[in-house]
C-alpha positions in Angstrom: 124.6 -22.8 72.0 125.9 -20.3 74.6 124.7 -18.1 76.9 124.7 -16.1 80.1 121.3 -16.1 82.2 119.4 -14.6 84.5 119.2 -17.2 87.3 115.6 -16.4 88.8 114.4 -15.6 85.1 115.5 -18.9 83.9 114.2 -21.0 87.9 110.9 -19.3 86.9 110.8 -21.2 83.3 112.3 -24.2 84.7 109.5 -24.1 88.0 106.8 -23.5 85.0 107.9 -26.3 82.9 109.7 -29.3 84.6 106.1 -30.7 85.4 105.5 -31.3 82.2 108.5 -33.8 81.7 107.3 -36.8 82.5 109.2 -38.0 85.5 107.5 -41.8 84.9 107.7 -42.9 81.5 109.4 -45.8 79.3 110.9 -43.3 77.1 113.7 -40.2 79.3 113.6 -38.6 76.2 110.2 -37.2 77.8 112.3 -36.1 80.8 113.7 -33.8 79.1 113.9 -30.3 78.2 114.8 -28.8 75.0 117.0 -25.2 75.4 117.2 -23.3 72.3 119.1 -20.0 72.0 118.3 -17.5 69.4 117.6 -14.2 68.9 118.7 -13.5 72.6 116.2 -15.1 73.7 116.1 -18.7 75.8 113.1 -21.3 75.0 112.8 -23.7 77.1 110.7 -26.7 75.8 109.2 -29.5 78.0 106.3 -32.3 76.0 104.7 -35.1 77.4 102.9 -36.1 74.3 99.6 -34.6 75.4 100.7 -31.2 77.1 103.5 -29.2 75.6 104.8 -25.8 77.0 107.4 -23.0 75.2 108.2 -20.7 77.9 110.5 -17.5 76.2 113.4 -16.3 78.5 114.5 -13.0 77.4 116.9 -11.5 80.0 120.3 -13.2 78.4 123.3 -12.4 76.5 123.5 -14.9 73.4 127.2 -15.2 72.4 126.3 -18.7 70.0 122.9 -19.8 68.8 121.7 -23.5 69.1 119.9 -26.0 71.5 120.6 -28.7 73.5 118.3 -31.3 75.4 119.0 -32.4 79.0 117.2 -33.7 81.9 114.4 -31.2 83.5 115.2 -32.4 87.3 118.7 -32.1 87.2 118.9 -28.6 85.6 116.0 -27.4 87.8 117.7 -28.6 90.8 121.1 -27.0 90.0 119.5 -23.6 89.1 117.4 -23.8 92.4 120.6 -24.4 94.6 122.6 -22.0 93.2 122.9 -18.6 94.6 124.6 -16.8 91.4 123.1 -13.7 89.8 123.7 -15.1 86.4 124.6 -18.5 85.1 126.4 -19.5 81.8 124.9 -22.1 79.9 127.3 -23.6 77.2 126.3 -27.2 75.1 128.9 -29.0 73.0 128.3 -32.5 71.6 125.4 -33.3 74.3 126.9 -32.0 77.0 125.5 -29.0 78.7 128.2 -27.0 80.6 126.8 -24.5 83.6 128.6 -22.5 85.2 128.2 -20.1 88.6 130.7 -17.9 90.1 132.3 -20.3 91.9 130.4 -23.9 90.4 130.8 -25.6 87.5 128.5 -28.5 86.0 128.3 -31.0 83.3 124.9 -32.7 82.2 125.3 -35.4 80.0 122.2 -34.7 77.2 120.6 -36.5 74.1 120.1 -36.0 70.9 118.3 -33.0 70.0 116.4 -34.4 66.7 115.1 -37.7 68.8 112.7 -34.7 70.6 108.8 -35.0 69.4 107.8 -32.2 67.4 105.5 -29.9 69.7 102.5 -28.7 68.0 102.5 -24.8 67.7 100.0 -21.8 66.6 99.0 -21.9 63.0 97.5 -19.1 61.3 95.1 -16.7 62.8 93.8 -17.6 66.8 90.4 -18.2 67.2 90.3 -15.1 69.6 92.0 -13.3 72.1 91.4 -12.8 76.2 92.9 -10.9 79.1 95.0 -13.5 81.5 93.4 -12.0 84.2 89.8 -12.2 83.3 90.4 -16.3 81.7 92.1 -17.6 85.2 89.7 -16.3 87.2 87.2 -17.9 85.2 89.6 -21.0 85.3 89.7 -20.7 89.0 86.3 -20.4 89.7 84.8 -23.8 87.6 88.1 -25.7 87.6 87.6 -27.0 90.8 84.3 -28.8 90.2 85.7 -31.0 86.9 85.4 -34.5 87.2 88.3 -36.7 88.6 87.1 -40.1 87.6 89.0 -41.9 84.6 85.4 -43.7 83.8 83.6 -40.7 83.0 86.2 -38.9 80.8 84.1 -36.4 78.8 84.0 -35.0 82.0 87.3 -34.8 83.2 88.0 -31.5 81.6 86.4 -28.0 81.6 84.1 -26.8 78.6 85.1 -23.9 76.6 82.4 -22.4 74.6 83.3 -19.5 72.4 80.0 -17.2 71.5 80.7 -14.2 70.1 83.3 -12.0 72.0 81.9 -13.9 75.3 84.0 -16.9 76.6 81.9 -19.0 78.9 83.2 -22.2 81.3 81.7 -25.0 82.4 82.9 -27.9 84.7 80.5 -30.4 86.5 81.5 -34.0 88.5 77.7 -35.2 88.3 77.0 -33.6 91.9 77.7 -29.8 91.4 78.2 -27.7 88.4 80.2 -24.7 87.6 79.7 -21.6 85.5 81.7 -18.7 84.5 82.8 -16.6 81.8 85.2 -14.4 80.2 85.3 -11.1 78.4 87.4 -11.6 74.9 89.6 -9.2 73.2 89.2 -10.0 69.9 87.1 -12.9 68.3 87.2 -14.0 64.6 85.5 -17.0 63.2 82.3 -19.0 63.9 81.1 -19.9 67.4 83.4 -22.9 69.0 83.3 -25.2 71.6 86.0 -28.1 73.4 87.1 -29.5 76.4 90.1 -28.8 77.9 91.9 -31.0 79.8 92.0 -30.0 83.8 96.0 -30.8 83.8 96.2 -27.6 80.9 94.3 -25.6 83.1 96.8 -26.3 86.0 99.3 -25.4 84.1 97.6 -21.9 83.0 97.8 -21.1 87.0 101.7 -21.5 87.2 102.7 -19.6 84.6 103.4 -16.3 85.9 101.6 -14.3 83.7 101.0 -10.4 84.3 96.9 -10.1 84.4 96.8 -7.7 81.8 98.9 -9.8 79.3 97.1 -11.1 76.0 96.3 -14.4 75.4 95.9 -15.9 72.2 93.8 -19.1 71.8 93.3 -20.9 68.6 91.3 -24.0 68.7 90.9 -26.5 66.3 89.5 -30.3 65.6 91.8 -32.0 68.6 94.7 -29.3 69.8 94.2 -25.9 71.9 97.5 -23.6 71.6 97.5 -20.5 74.0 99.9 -18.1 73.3 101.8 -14.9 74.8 104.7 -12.9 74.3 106.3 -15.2 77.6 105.0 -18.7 76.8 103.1 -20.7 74.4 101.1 -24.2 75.6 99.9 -26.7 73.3 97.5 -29.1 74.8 95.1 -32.3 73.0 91.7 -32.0 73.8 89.2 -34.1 76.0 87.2 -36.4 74.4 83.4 -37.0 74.2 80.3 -35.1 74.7 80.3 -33.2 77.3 76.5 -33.3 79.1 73.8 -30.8 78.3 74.5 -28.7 81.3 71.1 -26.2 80.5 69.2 -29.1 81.7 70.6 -29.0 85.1 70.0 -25.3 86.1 67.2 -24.3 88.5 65.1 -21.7 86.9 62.3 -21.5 89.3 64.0 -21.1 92.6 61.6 -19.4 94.6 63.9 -19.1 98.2 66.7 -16.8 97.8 69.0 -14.4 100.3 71.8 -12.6 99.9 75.0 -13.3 101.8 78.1 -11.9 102.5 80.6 -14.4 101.5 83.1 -14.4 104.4 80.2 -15.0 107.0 78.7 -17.5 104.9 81.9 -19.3 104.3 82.7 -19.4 107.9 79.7 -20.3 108.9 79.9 -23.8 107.1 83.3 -24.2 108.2 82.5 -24.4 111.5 79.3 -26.3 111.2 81.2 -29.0 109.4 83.7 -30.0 112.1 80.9 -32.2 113.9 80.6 -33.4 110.2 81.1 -36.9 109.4 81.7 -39.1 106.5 78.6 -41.1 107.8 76.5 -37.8 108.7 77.1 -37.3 105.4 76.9 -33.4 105.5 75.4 -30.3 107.6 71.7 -29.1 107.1 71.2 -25.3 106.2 67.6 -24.2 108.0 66.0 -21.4 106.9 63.2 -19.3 107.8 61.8 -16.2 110.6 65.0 -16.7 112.3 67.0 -16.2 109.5 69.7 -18.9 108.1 71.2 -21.7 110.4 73.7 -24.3 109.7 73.6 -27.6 111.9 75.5 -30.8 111.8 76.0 -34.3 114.4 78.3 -37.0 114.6 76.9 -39.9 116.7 79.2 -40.6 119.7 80.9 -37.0 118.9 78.1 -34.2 119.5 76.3 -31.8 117.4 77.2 -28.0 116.1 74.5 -25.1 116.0 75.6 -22.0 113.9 73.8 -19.1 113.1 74.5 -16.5 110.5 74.4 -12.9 110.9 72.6 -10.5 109.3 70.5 -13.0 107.3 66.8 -11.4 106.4 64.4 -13.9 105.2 60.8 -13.7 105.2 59.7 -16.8 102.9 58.7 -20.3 104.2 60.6 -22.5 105.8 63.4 -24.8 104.4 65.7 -27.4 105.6 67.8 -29.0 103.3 71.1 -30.8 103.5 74.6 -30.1 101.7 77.9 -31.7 101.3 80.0 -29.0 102.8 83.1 -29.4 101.1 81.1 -28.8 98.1 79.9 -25.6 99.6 83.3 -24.4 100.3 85.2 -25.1 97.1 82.8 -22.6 95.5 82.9 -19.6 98.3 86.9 -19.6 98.0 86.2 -18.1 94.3 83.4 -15.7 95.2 83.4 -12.2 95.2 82.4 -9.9 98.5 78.6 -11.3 98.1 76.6 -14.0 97.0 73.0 -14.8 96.1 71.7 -18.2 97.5 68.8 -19.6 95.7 66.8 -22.4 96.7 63.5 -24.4 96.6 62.9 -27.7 97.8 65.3 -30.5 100.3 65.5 -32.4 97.0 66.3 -29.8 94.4 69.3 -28.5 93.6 70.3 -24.8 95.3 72.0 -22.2 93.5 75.1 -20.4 94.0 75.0 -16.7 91.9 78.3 -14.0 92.2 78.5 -10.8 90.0 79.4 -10.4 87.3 79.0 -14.4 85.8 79.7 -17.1 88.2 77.2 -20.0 88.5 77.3 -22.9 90.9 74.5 -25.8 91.0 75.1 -27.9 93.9 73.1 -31.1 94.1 71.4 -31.5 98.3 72.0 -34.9 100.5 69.8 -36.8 102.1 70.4 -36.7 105.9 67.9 -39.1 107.0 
């Protein structure tokens, strides 16, 4: 193969897939890339046996097709350092030459064939989605998946396809997350499987225009999403996930609506007298509108009030975790709705047009 490259076309592949190759494993073939040149175009392929990633780099001039394998961190690192416009890429017998204006570097590679075969799309995708509208729905329940290696059903974000409506679900046990997605195109029956929170990660790197198309096809045990820049192949969580219908309030008879920067300031604040033996801050509600509160013994206490907070209901006080308060604000909208009902029920988080957060309360006796 040979080739001359765009250099910040090809750092934005090589940022997008070096985490993949696995930088800690018995076998460096896994970290590796593969670089194959055809078509003028550059795909650079990085496989960890679970996760696999073909990201298309189109802004070359192909003077010899092939492909070569070499190590991800070296060839990132070069690429990073250099400060060429272009760079020449040129493999012979496992060696990959690269060359800058005034640089020139030899990586000694492997065997091409010794490369695992990366699952790709077969057949017609299971439907189709805006990149936009699927990473914010990514963003706002990926946060909330479980990060335990016991409960591994879990430890991955539900995808449940019904009709042309994509919804997302993550939950650790103590808060659950809801949101969904607008598709394109949907063909099939309705579908459903857990994908892993490392794929998802992986989604939010690639630099994808929000508009773009995504094409999902999902089968028994694999999940391939693919667009015109990149293609990533991913094995599926295993297990049942939990019947998370159960675990939604239905009757919450408390609710106000806040503006989402007041509110998320508010419980900033309030938590800094929070301690990991308080436990968490207490929300107060009632005649004089909302009122977050926390102590720390030997430390002090914090009072805040929010603004603009009209609330005519009886009175509540019920305790949160407010980290668990915050991860959810960071992916709201403008405004929220707050519903509650009782210090040991769960309260509600609700933000047009579909995001749903259930946040289990703390005792702060």
């Amino acid at each position: 193969m040979k080739c001359i490259c765009d250099r910040l076309a090809l750092l934005e592949a090589l940022s997008a897939t070096g985490p993949i190759a696995a930088a800690r494993t018995p076998r460096p073939i896994l970290q590796c890339i593969r670089l194959t040149v055809e078509k003028d175009v550059l795909t650079i392929t990085a496989y960890d046996q679970e996760v696999g990633v073909r990201y298309r780099v189109r802004q070359i001039e192909m003077t010899r097709p092939g492909d070569t394998l070499v190590n991800a961190d070296r060839f990132l690192a070069i690429v990073r350092e250099s400060t060429d416009e272009t760079m020449s890429l040129e493999a012979a017998e496992d060696l990959l030459h690269i060359r800058g204006a005034d640089s020139h570097f030899e990586i000694i590679g492997q065997g091409v064939r010794e490369f695992p075969p990366v699952p790709d799309m077969e057949g017609d995708p299971s439907f189709s989605v805006k990149v936009g509208a699927l990473r914010l729905a990514v963003e706002q329940t990926l946060f909330a998946a479980a990060r335990e290696n016991t409960r591994y059903a879990i430890n991955g974000v539900l995808w449940e396809k019904k009709g042309k409506q994509l919804q997302l679900v993550a939950t650790d046990g103590r808060r659950l997350a809801m949101s969904r997605a607008s598709l394109e195109k949907a063909v099939g029956d309705d579908a459903q499987a857990i994908i892993p929170t490392k794929t998802l990660q992986l989604l939010g790197r690639l630099h994808f225009g929000a508009d773009e198309i995504l094409e999902v096809s999902l089968t028994a045990n694999q999940v391939v999403l693919r667009s015109e820049k990149a293609t990533i192949s991913s094995v599926l969580v295993e297990g049942h996930f939990p019947k998370y219908q159960d675990v939604v309030p239905r009757d919450q008879d408390k609710k106000v609506t806040l503006d989402t920067s007041g509110f998320l300031s508010a419980v900033k604040r309030a938590a800094l007298l929070a301690t990991v033996e308080s436990k968490g801050i207490k929300l107060s509600l009632g005649t004089d509108g909302m009122v977050f509160s926390s102590r720390a013994a030997e430390q002090g206490q914090a009072t805040v009030r929010l603004q603009g907070v009209e609330y005519s209901g009886p009175a509540l006080e019920i305790g949160f975790n407010p980290e668990f308060l915050l991860d959810a604000l960071k992916v709201c909208p403008d405004q929220v709705t707050f519903e509650l009902k009782e210090p040991t029920k769960p309260g509600i988080i609700r933000a047009e047009p579909s995001f749903q957060y259930v946040v289990m309360p703390v005792n702060l006796s």
